[in-house]
PDB file with SEQRES, HELIX, SHEET and CRYST1 records, atoms N, CA, C and O in Angstrom:
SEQRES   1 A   60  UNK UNK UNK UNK UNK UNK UNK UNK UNK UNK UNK UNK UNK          
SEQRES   2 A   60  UNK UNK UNK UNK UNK UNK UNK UNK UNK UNK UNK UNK UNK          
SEQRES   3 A   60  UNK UNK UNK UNK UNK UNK UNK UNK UNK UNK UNK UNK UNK          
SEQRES   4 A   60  UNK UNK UNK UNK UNK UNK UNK UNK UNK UNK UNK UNK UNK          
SEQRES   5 A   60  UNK UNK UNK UNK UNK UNK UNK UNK                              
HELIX    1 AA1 UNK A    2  UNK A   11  1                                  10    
HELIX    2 AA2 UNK A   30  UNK A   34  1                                   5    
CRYST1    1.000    1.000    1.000  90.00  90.00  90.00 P 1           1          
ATOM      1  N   UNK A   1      -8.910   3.464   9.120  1.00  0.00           N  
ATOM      2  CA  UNK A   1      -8.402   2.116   9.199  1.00  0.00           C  
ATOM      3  C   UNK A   1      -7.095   2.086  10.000  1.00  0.00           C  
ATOM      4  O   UNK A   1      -6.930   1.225  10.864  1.00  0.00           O  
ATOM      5  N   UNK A   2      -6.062   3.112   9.700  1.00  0.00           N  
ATOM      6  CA  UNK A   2      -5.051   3.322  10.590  1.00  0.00           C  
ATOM      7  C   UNK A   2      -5.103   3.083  11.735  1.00  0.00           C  
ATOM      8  O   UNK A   2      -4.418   2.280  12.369  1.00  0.00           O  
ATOM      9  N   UNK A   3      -6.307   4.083  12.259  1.00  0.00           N  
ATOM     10  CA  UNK A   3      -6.260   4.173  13.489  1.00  0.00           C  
ATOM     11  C   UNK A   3      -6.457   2.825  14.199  1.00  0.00           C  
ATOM     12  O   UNK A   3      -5.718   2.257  15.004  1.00  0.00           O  
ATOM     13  N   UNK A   4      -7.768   2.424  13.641  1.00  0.00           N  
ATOM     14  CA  UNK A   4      -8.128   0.895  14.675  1.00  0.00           C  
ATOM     15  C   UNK A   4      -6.952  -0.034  14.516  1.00  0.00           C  
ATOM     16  O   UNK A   4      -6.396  -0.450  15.532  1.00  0.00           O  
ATOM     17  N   UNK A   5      -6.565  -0.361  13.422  1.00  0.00           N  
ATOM     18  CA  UNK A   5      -5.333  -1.208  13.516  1.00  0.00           C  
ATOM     19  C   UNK A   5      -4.167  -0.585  14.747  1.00  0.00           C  
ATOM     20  O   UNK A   5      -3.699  -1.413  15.528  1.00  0.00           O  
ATOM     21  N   UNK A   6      -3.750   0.852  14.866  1.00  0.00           N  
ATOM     22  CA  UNK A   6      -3.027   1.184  15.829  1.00  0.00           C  
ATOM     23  C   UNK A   6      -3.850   0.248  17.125  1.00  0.00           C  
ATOM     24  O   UNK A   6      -3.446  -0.820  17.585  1.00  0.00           O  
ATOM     25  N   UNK A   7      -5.035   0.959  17.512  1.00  0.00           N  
ATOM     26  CA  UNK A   7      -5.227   0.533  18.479  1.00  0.00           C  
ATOM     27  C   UNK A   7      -5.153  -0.975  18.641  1.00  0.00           C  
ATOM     28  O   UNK A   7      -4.829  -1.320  19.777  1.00  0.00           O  
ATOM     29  N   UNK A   8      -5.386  -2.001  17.736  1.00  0.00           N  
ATOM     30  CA  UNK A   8      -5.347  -3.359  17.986  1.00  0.00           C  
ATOM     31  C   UNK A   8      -3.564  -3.612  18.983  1.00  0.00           C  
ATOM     32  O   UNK A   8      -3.223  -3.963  20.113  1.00  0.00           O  
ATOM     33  N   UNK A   9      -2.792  -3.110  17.519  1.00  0.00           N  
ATOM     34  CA  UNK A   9      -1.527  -2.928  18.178  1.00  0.00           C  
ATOM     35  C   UNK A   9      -1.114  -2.650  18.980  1.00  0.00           C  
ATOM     36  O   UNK A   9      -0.092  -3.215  19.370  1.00  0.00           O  
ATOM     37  N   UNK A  10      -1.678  -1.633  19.659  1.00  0.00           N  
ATOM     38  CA  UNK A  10      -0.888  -1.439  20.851  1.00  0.00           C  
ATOM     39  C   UNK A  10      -1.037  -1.911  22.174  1.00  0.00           C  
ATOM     40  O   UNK A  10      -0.406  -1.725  23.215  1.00  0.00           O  
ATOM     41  N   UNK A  11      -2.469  -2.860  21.730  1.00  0.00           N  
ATOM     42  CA  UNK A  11      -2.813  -3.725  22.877  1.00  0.00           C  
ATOM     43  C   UNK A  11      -1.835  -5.025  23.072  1.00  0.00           C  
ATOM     44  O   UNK A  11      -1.840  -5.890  23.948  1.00  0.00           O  
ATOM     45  N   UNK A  12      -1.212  -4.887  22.222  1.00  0.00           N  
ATOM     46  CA  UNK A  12      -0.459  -6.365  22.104  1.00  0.00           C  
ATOM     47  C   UNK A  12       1.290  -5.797  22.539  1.00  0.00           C  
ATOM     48  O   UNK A  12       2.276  -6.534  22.543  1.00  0.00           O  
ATOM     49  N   UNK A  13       1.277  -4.531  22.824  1.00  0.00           N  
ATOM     50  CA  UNK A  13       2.676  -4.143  23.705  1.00  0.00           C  
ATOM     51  C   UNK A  13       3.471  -3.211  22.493  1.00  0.00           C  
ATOM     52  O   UNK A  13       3.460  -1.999  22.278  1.00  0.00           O  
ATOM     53  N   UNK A  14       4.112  -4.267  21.856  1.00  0.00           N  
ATOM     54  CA  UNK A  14       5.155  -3.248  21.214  1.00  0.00           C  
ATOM     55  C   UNK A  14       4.513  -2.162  19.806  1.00  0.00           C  
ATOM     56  O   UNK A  14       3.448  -2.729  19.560  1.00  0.00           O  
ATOM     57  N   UNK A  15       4.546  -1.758  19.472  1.00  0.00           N  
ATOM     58  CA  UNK A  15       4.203  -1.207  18.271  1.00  0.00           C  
ATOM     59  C   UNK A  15       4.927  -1.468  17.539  1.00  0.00           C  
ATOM     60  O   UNK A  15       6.132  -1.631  17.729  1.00  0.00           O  
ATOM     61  N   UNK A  16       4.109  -1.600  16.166  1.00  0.00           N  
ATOM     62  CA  UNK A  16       4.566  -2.253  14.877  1.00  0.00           C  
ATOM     63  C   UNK A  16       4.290  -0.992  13.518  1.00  0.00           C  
ATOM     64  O   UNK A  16       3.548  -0.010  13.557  1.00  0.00           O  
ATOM     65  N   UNK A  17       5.197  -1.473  12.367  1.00  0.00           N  
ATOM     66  CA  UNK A  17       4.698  -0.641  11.603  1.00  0.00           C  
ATOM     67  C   UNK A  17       3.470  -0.816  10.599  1.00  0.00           C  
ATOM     68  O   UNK A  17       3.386  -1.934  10.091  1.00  0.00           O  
ATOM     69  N   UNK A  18       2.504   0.126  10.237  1.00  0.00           N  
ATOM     70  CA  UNK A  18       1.997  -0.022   9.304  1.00  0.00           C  
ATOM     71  C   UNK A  18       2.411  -0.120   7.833  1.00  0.00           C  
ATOM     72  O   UNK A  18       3.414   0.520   7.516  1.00  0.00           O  
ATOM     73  N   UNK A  19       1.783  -0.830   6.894  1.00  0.00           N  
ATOM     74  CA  UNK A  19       2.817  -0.575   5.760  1.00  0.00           C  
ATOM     75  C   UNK A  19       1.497  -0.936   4.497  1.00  0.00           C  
ATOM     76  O   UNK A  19       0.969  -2.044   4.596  1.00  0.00           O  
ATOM     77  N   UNK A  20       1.155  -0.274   3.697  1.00  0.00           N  
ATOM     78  CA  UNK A  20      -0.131  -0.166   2.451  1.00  0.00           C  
ATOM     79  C   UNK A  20       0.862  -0.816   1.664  1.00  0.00           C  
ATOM     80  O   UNK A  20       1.840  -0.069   1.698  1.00  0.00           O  
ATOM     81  N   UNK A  21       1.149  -1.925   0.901  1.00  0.00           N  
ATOM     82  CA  UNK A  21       1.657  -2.506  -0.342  1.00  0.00           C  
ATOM     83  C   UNK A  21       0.970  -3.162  -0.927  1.00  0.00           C  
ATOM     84  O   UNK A  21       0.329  -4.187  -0.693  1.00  0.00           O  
ATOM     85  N   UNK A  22       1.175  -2.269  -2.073  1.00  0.00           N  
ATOM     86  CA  UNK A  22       1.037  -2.427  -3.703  1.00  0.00           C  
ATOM     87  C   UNK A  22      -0.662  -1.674  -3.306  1.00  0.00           C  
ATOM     88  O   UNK A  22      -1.592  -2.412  -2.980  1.00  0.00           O  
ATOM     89  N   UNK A  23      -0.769  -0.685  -3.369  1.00  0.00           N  
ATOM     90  CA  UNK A  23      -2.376   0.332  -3.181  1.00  0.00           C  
ATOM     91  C   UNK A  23      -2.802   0.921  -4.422  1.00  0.00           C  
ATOM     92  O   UNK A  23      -1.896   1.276  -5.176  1.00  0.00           O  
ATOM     93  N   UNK A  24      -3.916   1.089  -4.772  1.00  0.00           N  
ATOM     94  CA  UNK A  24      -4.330   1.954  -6.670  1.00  0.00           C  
ATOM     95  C   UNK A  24      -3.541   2.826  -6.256  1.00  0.00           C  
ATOM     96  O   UNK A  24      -2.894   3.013  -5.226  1.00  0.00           O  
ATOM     97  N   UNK A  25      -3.746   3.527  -7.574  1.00  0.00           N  
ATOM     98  CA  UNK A  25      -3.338   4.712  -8.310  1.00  0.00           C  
ATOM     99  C   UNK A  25      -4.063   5.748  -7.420  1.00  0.00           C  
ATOM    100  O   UNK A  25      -4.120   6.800  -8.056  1.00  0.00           O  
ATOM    101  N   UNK A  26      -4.516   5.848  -6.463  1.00  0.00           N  
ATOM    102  CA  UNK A  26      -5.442   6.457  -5.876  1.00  0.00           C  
ATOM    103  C   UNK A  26      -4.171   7.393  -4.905  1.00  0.00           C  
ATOM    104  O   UNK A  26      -3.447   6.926  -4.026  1.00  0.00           O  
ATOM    105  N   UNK A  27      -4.214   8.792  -5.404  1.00  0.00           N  
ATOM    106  CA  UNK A  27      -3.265   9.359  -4.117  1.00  0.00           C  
ATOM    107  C   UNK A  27      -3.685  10.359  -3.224  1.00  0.00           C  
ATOM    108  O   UNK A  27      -3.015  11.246  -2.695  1.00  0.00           O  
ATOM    109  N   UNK A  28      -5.286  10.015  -3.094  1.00  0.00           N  
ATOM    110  CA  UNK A  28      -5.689  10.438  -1.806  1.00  0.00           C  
ATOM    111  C   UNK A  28      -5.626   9.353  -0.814  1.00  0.00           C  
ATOM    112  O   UNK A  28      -6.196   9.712   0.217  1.00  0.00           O  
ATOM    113  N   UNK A  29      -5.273   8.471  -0.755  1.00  0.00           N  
ATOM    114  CA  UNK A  29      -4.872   6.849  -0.212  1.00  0.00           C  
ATOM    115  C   UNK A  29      -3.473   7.006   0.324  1.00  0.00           C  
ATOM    116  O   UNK A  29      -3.325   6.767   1.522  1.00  0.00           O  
ATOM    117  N   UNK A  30      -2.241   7.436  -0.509  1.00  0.00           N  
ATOM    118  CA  UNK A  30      -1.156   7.785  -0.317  1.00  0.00           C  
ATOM    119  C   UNK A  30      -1.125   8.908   0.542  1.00  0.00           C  
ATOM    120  O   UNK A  30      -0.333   8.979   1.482  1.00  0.00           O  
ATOM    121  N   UNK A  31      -1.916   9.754   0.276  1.00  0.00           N  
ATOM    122  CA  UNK A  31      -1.553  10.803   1.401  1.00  0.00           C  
ATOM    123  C   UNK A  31      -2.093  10.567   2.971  1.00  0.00           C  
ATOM    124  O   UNK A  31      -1.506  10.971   3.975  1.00  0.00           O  
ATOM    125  N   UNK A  32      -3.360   9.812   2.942  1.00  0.00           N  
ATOM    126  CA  UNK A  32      -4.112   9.590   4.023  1.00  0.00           C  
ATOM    127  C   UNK A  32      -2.911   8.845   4.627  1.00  0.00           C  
ATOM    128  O   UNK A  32      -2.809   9.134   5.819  1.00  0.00           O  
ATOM    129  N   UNK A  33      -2.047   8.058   4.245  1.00  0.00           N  
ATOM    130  CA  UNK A  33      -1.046   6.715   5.129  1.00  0.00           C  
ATOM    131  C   UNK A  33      -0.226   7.473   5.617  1.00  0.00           C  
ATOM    132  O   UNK A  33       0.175   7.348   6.774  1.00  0.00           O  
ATOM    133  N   UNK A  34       0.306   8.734   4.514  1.00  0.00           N  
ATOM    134  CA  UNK A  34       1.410   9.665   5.294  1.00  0.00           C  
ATOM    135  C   UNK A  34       1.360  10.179   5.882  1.00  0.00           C  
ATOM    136  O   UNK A  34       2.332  10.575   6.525  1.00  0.00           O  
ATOM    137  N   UNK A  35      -0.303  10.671   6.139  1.00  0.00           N  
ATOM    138  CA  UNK A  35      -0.162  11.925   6.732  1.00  0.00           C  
ATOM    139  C   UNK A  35      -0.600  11.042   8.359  1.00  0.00           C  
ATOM    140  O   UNK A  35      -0.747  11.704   9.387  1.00  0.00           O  
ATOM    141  N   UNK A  36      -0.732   9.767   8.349  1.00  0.00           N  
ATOM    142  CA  UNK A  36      -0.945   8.644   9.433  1.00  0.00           C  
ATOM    143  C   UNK A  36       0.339   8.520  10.208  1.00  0.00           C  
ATOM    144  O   UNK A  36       0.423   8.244  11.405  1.00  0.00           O  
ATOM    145  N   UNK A  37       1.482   8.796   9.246  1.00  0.00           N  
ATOM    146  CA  UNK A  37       2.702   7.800   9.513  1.00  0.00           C  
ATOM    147  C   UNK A  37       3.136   6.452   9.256  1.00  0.00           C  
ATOM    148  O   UNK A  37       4.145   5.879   9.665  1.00  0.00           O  
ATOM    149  N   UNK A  38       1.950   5.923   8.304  1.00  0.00           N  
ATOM    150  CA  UNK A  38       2.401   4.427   7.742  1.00  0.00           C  
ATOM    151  C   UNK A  38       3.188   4.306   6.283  1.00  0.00           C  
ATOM    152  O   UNK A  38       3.093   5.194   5.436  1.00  0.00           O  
ATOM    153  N   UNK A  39       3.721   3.494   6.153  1.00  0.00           N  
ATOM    154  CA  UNK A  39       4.129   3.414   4.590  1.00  0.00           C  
ATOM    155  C   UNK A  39       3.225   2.851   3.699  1.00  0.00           C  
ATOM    156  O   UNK A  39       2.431   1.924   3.856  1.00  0.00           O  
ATOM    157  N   UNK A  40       3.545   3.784   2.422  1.00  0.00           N  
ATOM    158  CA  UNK A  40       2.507   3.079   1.436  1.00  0.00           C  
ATOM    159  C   UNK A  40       3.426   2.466  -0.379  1.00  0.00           C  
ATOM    160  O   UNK A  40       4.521   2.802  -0.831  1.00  0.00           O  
ATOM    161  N   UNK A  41       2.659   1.772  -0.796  1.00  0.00           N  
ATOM    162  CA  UNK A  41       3.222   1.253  -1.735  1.00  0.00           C  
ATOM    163  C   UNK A  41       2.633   0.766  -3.254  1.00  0.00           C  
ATOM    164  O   UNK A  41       1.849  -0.143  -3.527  1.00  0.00           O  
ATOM    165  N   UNK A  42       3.408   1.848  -4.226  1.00  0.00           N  
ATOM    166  CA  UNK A  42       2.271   1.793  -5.390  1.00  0.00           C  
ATOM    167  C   UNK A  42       1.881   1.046  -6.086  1.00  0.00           C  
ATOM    168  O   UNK A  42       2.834   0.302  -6.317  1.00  0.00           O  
ATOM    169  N   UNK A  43       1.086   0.736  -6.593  1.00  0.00           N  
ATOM    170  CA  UNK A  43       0.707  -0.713  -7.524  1.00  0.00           C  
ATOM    171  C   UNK A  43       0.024   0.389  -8.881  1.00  0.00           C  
ATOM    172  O   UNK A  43      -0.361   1.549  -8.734  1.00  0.00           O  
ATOM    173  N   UNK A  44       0.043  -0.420 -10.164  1.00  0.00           N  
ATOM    174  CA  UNK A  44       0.010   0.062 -11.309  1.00  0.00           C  
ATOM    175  C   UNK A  44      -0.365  -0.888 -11.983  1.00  0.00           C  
ATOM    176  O   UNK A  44       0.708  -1.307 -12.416  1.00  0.00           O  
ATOM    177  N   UNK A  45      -0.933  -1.361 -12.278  1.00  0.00           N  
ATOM    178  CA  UNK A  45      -1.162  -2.679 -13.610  1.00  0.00           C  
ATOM    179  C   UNK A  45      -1.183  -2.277 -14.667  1.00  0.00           C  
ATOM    180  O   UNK A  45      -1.831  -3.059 -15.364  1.00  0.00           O  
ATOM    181  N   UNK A  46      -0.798  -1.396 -15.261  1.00  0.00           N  
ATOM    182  CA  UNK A  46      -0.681  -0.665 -16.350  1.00  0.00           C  
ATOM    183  C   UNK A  46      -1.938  -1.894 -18.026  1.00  0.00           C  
ATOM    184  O   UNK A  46      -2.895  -2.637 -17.805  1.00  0.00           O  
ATOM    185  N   UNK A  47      -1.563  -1.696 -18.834  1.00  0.00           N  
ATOM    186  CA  UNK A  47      -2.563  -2.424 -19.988  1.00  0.00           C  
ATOM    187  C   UNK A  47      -2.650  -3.579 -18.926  1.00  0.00           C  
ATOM    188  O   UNK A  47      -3.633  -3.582 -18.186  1.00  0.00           O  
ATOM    189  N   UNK A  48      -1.625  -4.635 -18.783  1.00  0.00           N  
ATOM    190  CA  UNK A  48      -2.491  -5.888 -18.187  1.00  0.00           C  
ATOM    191  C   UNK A  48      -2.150  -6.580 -19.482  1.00  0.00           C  
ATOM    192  O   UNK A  48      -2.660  -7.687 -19.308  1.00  0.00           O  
ATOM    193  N   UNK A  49      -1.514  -6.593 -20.846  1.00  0.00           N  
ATOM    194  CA  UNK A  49      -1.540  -7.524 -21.666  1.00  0.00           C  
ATOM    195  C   UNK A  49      -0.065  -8.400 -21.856  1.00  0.00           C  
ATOM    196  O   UNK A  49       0.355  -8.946 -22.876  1.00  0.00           O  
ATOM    197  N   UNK A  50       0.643  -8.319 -20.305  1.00  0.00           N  
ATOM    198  CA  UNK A  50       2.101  -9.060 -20.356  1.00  0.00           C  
ATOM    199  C   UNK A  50       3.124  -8.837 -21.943  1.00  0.00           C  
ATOM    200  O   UNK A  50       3.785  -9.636 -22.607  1.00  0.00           O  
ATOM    201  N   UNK A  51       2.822  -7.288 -22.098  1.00  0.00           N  
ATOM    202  CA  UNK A  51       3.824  -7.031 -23.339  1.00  0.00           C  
ATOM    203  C   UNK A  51       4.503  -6.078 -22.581  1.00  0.00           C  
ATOM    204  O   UNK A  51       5.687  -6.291 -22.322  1.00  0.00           O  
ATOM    205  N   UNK A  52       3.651  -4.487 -21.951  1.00  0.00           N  
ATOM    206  CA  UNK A  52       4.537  -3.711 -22.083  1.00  0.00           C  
ATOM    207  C   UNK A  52       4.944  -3.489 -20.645  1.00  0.00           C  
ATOM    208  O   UNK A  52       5.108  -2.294 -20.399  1.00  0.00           O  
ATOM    209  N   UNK A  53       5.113  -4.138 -19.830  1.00  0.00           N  
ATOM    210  CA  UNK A  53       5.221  -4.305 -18.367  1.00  0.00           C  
ATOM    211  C   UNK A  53       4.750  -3.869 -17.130  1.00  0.00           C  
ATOM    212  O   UNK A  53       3.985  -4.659 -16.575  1.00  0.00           O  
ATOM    213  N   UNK A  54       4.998  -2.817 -16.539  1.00  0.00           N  
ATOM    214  CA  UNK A  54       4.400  -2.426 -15.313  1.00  0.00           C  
ATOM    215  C   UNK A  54       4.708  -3.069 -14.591  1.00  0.00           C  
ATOM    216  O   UNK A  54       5.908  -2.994 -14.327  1.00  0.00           O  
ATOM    217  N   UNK A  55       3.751  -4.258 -13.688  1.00  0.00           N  
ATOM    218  CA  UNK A  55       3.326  -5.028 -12.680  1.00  0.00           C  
ATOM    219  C   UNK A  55       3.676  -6.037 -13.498  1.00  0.00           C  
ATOM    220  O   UNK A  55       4.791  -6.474 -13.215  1.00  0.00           O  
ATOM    221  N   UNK A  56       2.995  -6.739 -14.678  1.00  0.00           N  
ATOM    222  CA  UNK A  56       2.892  -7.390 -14.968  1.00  0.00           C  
ATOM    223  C   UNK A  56       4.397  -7.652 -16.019  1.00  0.00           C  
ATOM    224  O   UNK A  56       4.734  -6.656 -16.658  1.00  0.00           O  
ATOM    225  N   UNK A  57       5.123  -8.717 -16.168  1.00  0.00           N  
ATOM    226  CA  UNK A  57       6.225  -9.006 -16.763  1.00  0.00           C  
ATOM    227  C   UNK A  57       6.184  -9.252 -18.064  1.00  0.00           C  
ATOM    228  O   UNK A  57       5.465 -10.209 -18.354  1.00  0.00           O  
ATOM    229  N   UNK A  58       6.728  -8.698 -18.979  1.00  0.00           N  
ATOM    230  CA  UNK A  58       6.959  -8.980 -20.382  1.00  0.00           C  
ATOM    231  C   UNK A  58       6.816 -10.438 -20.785  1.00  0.00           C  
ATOM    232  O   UNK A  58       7.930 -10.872 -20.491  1.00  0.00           O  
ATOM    233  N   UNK A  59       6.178 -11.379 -21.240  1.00  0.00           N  
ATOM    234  CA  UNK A  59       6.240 -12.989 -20.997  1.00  0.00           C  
ATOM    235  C   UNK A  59       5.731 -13.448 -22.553  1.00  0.00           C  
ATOM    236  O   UNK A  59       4.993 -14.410 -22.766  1.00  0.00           O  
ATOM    237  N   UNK A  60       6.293 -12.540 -23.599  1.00  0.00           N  
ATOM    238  CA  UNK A  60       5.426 -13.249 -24.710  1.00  0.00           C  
ATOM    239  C   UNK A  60       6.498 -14.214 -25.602  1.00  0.00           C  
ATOM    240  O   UNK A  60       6.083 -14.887 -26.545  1.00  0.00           O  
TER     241      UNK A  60                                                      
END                                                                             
């Protein structure tokens, strides 16, 4: 996916950065972006029941 997006980019002149935000828990995902040169960014939803936070905000 890196790659073709590079190439879109660089048809358009300047180069831009890539950047993965908020990606699973998945860190063969994380490594694939690094080892690309893009940034990546973790996401966690941990329970999901807005008590004990994570992603989701304490709201009870």
């Amino acid at each position: 996916m890196i790659n073709v997006v590079r190439a879109k980019l660089c048809s358009w002149g300047t180069p831009k950065p890539i950047v993965f935000n908020e990606d699973g828990t998945n860190l063969q995902n994380m490594e694939a972006a690094l080892n690309e040169g893009a940034s990546w960014g973790y996401y966690d939803q941990g329970r999901s029941n807005y008590r004990d936070g994570f992603q989701s905000p304490p709201t009870n």
